[in-house]
TIKE-573549 format. One line per 3 residues: their letters; for each residue x, z, y of C-alpha. Coordinates in steps of 0.5 Angstrom, whole numbers, padded with zeros to 4 digits. Layout:
// residues N
a> X Z Y  ...
This chain:
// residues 664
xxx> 0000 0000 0000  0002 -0002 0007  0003 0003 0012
xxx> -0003 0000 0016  -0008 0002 0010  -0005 0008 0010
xxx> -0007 0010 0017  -0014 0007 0015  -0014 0011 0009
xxx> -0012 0017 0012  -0017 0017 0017  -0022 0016 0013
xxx> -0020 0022 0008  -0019 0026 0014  -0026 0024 0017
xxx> -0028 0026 0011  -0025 0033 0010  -0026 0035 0017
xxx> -0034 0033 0016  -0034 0037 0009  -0030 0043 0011
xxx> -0034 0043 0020  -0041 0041 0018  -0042 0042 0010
xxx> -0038 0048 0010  -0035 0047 0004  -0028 0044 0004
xxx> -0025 0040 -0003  -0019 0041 0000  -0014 0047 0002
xxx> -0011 0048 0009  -0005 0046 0007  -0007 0039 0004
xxx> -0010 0038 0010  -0004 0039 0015  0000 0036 0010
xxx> -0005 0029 0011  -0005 0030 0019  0002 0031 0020
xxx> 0003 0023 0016  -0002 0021 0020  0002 0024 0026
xxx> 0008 0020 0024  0006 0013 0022  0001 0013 0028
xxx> 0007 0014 0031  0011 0009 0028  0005 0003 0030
xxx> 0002 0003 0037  0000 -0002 0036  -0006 0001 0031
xxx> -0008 0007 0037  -0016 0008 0035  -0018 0014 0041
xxx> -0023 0016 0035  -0019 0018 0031  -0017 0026 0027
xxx> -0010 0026 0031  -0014 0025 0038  -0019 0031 0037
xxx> -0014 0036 0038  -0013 0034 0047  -0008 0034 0051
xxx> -0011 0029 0056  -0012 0031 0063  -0017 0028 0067
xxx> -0018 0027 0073  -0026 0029 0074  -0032 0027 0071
xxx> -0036 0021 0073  -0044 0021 0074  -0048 0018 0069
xxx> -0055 0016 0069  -0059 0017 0063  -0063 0012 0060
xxx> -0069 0016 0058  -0069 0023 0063  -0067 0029 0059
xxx> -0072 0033 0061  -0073 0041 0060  -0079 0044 0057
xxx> -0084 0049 0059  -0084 0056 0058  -0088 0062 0054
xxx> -0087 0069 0055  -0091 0072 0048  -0094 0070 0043
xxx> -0101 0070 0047  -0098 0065 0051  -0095 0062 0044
xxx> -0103 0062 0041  -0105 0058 0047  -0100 0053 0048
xxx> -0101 0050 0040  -0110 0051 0041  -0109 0047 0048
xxx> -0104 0042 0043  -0110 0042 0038  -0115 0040 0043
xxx> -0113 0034 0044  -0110 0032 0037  -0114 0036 0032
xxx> -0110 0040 0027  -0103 0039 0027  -0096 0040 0024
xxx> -0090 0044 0029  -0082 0044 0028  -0080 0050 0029
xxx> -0073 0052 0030  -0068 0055 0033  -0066 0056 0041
xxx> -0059 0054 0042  -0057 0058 0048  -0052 0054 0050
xxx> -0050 0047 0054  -0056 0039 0053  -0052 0036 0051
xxx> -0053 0027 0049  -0048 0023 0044  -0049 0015 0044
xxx> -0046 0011 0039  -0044 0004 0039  -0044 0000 0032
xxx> -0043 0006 0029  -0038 0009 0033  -0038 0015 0038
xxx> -0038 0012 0045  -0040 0017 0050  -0042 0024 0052
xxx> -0046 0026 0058  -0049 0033 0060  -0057 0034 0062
xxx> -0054 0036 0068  -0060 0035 0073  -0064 0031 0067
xxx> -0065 0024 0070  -0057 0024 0072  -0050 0028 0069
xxx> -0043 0027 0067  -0039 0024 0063  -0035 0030 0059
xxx> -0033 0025 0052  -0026 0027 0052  -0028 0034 0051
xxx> -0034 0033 0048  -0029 0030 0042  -0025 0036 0041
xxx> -0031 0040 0038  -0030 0037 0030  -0036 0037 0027
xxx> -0038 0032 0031  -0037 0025 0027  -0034 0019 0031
xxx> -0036 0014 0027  -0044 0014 0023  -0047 0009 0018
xxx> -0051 0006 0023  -0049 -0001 0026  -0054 0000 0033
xxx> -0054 0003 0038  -0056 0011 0037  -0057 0017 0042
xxx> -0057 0025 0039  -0059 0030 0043  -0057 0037 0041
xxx> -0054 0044 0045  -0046 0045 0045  -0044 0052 0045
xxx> -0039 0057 0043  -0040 0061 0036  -0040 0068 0038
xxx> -0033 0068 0034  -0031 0064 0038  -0032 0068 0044
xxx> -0030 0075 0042  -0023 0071 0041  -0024 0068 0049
xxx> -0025 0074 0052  -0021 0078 0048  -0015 0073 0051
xxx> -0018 0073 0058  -0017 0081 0058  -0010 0080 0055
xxx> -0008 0076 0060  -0011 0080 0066  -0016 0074 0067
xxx> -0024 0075 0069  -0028 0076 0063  -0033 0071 0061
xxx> -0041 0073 0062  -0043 0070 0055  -0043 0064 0051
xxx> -0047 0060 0055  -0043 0060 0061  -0036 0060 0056
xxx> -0039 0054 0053  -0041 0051 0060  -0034 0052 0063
xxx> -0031 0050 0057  -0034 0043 0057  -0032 0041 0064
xxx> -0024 0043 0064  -0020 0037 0067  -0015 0039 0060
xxx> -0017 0037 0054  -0013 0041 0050  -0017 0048 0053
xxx> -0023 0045 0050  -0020 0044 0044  -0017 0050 0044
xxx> -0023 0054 0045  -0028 0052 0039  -0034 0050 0041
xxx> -0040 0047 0037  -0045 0043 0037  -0053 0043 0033
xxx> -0057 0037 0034  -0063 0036 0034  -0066 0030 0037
xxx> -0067 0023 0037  -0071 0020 0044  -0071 0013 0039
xxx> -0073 0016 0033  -0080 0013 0032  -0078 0005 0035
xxx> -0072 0006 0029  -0078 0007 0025  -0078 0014 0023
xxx> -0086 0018 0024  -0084 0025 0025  -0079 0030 0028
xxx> -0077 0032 0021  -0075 0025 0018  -0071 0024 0024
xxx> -0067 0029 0023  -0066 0029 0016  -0062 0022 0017
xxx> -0058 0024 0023  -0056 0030 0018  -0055 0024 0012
xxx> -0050 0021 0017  -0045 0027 0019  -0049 0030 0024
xxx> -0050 0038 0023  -0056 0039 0025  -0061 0047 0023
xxx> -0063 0048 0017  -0067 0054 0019  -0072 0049 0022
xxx> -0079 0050 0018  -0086 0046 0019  -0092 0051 0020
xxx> -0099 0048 0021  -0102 0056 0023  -0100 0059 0029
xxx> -0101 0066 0026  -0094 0063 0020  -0090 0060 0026
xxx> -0092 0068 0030  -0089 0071 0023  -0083 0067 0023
xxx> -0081 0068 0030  -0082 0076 0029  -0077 0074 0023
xxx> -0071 0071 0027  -0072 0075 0033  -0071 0081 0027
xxx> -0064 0076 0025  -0061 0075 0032  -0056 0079 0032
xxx> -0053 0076 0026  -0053 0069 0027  -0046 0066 0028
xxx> -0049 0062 0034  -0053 0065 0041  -0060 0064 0041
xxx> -0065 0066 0046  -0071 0063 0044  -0076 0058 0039
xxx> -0077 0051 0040  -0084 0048 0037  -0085 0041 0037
xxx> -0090 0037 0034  -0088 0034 0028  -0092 0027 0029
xxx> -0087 0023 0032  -0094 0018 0035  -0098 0024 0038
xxx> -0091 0026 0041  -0092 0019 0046  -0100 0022 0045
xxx> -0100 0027 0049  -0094 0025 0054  -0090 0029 0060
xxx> -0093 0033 0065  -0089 0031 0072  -0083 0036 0069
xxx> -0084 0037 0063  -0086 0035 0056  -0092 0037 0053
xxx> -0091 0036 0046  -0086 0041 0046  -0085 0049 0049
xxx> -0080 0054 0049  -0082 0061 0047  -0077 0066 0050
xxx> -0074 0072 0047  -0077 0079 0052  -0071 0080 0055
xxx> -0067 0086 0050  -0067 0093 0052  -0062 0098 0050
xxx> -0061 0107 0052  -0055 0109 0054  -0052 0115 0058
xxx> -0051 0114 0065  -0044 0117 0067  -0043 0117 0074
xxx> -0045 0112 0080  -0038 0109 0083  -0038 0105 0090
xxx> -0034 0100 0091  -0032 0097 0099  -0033 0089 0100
xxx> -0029 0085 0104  -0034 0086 0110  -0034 0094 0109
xxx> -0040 0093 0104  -0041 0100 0099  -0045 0098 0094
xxx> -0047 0103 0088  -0045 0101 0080  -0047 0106 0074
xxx> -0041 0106 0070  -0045 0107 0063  -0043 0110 0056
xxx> -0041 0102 0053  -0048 0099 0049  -0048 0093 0045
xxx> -0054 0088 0049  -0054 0081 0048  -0048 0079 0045
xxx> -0043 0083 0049  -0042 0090 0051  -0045 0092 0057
xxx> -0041 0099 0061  -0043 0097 0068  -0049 0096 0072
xxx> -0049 0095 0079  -0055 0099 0083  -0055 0095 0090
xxx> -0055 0101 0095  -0058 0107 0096  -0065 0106 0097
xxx> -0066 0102 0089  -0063 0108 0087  -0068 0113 0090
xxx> -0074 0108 0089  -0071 0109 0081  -0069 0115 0082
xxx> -0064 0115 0078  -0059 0120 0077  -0052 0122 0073
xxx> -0052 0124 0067  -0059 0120 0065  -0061 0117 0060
xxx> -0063 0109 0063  -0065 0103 0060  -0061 0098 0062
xxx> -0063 0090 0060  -0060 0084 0062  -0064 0079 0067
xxx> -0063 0073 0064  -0060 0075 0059  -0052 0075 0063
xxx> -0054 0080 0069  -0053 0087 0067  -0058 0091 0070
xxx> -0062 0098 0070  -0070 0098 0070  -0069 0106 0071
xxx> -0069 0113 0067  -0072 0116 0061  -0074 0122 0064
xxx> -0077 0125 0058  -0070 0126 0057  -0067 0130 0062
xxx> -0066 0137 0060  -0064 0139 0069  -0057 0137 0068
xxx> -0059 0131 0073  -0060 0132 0080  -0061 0127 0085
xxx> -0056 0123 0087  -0054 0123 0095  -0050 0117 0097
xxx> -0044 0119 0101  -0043 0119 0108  -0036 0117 0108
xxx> -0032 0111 0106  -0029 0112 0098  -0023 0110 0099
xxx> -0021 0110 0107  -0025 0117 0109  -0028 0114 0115
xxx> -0037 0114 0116  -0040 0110 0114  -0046 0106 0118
xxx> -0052 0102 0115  -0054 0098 0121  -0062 0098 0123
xxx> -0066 0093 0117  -0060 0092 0112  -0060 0097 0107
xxx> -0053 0097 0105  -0048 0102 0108  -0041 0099 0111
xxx> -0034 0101 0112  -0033 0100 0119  -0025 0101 0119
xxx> -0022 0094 0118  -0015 0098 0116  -0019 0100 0110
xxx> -0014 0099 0104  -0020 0096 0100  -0023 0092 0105
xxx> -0016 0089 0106  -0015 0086 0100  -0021 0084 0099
xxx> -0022 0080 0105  -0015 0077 0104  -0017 0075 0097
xxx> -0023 0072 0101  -0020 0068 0105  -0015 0065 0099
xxx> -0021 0064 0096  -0023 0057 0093  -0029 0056 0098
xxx> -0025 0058 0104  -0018 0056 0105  -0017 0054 0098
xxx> -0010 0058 0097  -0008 0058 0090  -0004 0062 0087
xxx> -0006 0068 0091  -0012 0071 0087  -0014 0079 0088
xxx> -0010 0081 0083  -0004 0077 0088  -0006 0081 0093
xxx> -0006 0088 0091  0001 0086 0088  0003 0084 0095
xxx> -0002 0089 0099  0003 0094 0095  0010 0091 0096
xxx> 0007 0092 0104  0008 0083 0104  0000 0083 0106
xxx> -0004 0087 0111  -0007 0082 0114  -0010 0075 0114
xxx> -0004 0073 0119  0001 0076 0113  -0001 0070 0108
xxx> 0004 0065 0113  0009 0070 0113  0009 0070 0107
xxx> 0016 0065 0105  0020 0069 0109  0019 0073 0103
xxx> 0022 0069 0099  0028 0073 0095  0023 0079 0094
xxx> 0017 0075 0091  0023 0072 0087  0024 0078 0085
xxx> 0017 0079 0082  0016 0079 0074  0013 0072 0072
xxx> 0013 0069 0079  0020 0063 0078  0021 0058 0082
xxx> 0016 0053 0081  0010 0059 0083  0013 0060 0089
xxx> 0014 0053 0091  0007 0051 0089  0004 0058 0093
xxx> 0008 0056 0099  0005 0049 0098  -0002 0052 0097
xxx> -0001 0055 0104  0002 0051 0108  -0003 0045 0106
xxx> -0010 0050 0108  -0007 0050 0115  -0010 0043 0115
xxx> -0016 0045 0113  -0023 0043 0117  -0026 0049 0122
xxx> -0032 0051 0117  -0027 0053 0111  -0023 0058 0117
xxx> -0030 0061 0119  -0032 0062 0113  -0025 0065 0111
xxx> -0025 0070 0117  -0031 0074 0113  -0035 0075 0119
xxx> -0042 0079 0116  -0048 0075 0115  -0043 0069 0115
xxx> -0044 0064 0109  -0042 0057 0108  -0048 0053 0110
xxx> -0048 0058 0117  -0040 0057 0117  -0042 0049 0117
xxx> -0047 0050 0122  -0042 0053 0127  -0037 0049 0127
xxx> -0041 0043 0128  -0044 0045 0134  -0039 0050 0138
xxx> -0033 0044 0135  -0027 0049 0136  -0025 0056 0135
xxx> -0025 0057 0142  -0032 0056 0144  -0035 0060 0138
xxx> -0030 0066 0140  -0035 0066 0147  -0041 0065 0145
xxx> -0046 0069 0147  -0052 0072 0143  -0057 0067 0146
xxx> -0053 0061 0146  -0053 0063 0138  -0060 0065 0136
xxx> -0062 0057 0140  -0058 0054 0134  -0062 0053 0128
xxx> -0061 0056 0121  -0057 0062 0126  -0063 0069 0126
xxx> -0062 0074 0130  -0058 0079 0126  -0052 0074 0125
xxx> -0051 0072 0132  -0051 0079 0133  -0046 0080 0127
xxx> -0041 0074 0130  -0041 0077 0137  -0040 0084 0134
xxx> -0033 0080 0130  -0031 0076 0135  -0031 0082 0141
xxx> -0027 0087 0137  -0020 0086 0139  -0016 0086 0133
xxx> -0020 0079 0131  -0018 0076 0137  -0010 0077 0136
xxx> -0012 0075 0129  -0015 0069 0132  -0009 0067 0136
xxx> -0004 0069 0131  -0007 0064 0126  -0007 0059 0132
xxx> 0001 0060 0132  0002 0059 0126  -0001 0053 0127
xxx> -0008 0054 0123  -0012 0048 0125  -0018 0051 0130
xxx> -0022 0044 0131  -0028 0041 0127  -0027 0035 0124
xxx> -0030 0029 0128  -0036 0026 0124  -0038 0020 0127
xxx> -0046 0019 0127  -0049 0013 0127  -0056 0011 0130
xxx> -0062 0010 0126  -0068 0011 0125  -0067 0018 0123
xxx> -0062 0020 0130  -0066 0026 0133  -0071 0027 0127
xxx> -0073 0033 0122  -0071 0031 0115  -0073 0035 0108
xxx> -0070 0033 0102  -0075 0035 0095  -0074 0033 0088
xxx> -0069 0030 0084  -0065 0024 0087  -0061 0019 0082
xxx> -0056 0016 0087  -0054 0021 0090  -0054 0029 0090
xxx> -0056 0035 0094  -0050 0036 0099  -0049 0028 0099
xxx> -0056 0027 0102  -0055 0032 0107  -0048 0030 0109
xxx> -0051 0022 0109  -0057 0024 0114  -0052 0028 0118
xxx> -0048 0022 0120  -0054 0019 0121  -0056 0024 0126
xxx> -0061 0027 0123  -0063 0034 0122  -0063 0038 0114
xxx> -0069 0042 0114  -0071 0047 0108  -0079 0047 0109
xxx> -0083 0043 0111  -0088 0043 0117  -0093 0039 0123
xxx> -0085 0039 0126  -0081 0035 0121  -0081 0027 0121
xxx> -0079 0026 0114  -0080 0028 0107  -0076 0024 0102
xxx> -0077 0025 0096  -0075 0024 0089  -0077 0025 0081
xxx> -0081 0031 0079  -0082 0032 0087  -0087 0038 0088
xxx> -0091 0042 0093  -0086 0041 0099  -0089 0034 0098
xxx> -0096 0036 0098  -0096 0039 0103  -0092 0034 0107
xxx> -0098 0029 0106  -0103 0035 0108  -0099 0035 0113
xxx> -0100 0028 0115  -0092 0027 0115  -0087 0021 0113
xxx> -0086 0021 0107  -0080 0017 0104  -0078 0014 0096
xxx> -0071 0015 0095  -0071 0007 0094  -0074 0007 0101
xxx> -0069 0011 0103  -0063 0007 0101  -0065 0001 0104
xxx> -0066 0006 0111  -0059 0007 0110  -0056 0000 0109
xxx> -0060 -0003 0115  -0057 0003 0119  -0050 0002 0117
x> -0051 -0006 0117
């Protein structure tokens, strides 16, 4: 045998192995016999280059750097299913079913909590990978998407094919995640969904491949014009032709049965090997699936029943306050560690003094603790049939916990503040702000850095971080920082000085001040200067600007210490002017635009910014004062009431011609 039948053989045997071993789960090889095989397959592909096949098992392993993910439209909208919250719910949507189609069968299977995915196969070779993203438009992540093992890159079906399933993380593969996470002093994942989602979209592939994902199937749009008449059958073949697929799945035709069997499975969660967060009942029959169609949003063949959001008793231990880049004190319950959704929760946070007395929680209770939409760890309240007169209730301090200096709580806000800008919490904190991605975009110097720095005396103010190179030799000096970190960090900082007027306001950490509000700031005030001495009216006649901010900046901008801030970064050379956007006039200059739906050419912050430079302005609500409406796929109420309202309204394709006879 040649060497070029060789690598086909090899190919095909390891196609076959991985799939026996990674979809079947019953391997007829050893690990030994299947690295033995790659290692050749390496070796002999490295021998001929002229035979390279992106699908094949040497390619699964990443190693490619991507660039970004470019969008993709989808040929049939990946659309999200309707929600039931219990069983009478459950009971209603199936007797609503029935009522138009009579006595029906229902798939029941699992609700993979994890990532819509959508494979496309050409000539019976994978091709593409997109996610739902907002359901008529997603991304590109083939690449990544190639590393999950189970996944066949080549079928015995000769057409076009698309699978629809849910990438995700097994709860193994999680547990070894974060584990790494922690050793390496890196942020914890909240759970596998979002492991599974920030996994599928790194720009390395080999982090992809080595996080382990997988991957259910579990529907085919085309099914019925390929010839199949249920779901089921569907799935059978999908399975027939290497796709992993549930064999959990079951078919019931009494309600009362699929309410036994989603008892049984919320019984068995904690034990599958793949987070779930609900059951998915479809009607089985493929011709009254395209019977009873879609609503504007969602299918009305198929519902989801959502798991009750998992509770658990544990001890609160204490309640310790944090202090936040703009001095905010917010409460946290430390709690004795519970199990909860997959992860074990120690922590909660309780807002600010008045949730805690609305709840009357106190230390040394027993509490319920939940997770709100199974990731955000929260406390619904005690068990106060369990106090024994240990617990009394909490009274929040009235100084700061790190500083020592009193606290305020400004009249219609209900956090307390640390008003000492010399804070050491609030140092480091509002220096890592100003580092951070969304502001002055300075990589290298997370909060962790910081502290190191804040410690070494190098950080005590925003000001410092462009002094930071005549540091050099001590920073050198530092456990694992060479040469090249601090070349890139010097770089990073050097490079934010560039940035537009917007990051710089929002960096500052003024309170009240997000992005959208740093956004409208600079476009109107143009330069540092004349927002420094803007006066409270001037602010409070700018819209999307209410009273309470326009008092927060003037408060920031009359302390001294800010203004020297200010003028510092300025002779450091921190550009202190708004980027010049031209503004083209059109039909939109002057206007009140309101953007609503799901538009497939464009996203969200594109529109907004096209409009902009068409000299339009973005409202979030609709009124007798707005001129336009444009609106795209599964637009709801703001475009009813928009033609109550007697407004414009505009279809997206209207829209685009709008603006090619503008910029034309």
């Amino acid at each position: 045998m040649d060497e070029l039948a060789r690598i086909h053989e090899l190919r095909k045997l390891l196609n076959q192995y991985g799939q026996e071993y990674y979809v079947k789960d019953s391997p007829t090889v050893s690990d030994e016999e299947y690295d033995h095989l790659m290692r050749e397959l390496i070796d002999l592909e490295a021998a001929h280059p002229e035979d390279h096949d992106p699908l094949s098992p040497t390619q699964r392993v990443g190693g490619t750097v991507l660039e970004g993910f470019t969008k993709v439209t989808h040929d049939k909208p990946m659309l999200s299913m309707g929600d039931v919250f219990s069983y009478d719910e459950l009971r209603a949507w199936c007797a609503g079913v029935e009522k138009e189609t009579g006595p029906t069968a229902y798939s029941v299977e699992h609700k993979i909590d994890g990532l819509a995915m959508s494979l496309m196969y050409h000539g019976g070779r994978f091709f593409q990978a997109v996610t739902r993203g907002d359901g008529v438009v997603g991304e590109d992540v083939t690449e990544n998407v190639k590393t999950i093992r189970s996944i066949p890159m080549e079928i015995d079906y000769d057409g076009d094919l698309e699978v629809r399933g849910e990438v995700y993380m097994p709860k193994a593969s999680f547990e070894k995640l974060n584990a790494k996470q922690e050793a390496e002093h890196k942020p914890l994942f909240a759970n596998p969904r979002n492991a599974a989602a920030g996994t599928i979209r790194q720009l390395d592939t080999k982090v992809a491949a080595e996080r382990s994902l997988n991957a259910i199937w579990y529907y085919v749009p085309d099914a019925a014009s390929i010839g199949f008449h249920t779901h089921t059958d569907s799935l059978d073949w999908i399975t027939k032709l290497g796709f992993r697929t549930n064999p959990a799945n079951q078919i019931f035709t009494d309600v009362e049965d699929i309410v036994k069997y989603v008892e049984h499975v919320t019984g068995e969660r904690e034990s599958l090997p793949f987070p779930i967060d609900g059951m998915v009942l479809k009607v089985n029959d493929l011709r009254l699936e395209e019977e009873l169609g879609y609503t504007i949003k969602t299918p009305k063949w198929e519902i989801a029943y959502k798991f009750p959001a998992e509770e658990a008793v544990t001890k609160l231990e204490d309640i310790i306050l944090t202090v936040g880049r703009t001095g905010k004190i917010t409460p946290n319950a430390k709690l004795a560690p519970v199990h909860l959704a997959g992860t074990t929760v120690s922590a909660a946070t309780l807002h600010n003094e008045d949730m805690i007395k609305e709840k009357d929680v106190r230390i040394g209770d027993d509490v319920i603790v939940h997770k709100a939409g199974d990731i955000i760890p929260e406390v619904i309240g005690p068990v106060k049939d369990h106090r024994d007169g240990s617990q009394i209730p909490y009274v929040f301090p009235s100084v700061c916990p790190v500083c020592g200096s009193p606290l305020h709580r400004f009249e219609d806000e209900a956090a307390h503040y640390c008003m000492n800008a010399d804070c050491p919490a609030r140092v480091v904190t509002s220096i890592a702000h100003f580092a951070s991605r969304d502001a002055m975009n300075i990589e290298g110097l997370g909060e962790k850095k910081v502290e190191s720095f804040h410690a070494q005396g190098w950080l005590n103010t925003v000001e410092d971080i462009y002094q930071l190179p005549s540091h050099r030799e001590e920073i050198m000096k530092l456990d694992k920082f060479g040469q090249k970190s601090y070349d890139n960090l010097v770089a990073s900082i050097e490079k934010s000085k560039v940035n537009s007027l917007d990051k710089l306001i929002y960096g500052l950490g003024i309170r009240q001040v997000g992005e959208k509000a740093a956004e409208v700031l600079a476009h109107h005030y143009e330069t540092m200067n004349n927002l420094l001495n803007a006066t409270y009216e001037d602010l409070c006649s700018i819209p999307d600007v209410g009273d309470i901010t326009a008092e927060a900046i003037v408060t920031f901008f009359h302390d001294e210490k800010n203004i020297q801030l200010i003028h510092a970064l300025e002779e450091d050379g921190v550009n202190m002017i708004a980027d010049k956007e031209e503004t083209t006039v059109s039909m939109f200059t002057g206007k009140t635009c309101v953007l609503t739906g799901t538009l497939q050419h464009y996203s969200r912050r594109d529109a907004e910014s096209l409009l902009a430079k068409l000299g339009a302005k973005v409202s979030g609500s609709v009124s007798k004062k707005t001129d336009f409406v444009i609106y795209g796929a599964e637009a709801g109420s703001k475009l009813e009431k928009a033609r109550d309202l007697g407004v414009n309204t505009m279809s997206e394709e209207e829209f685009e011609t709008a603006v090619k006879d503008a910029q034309s």
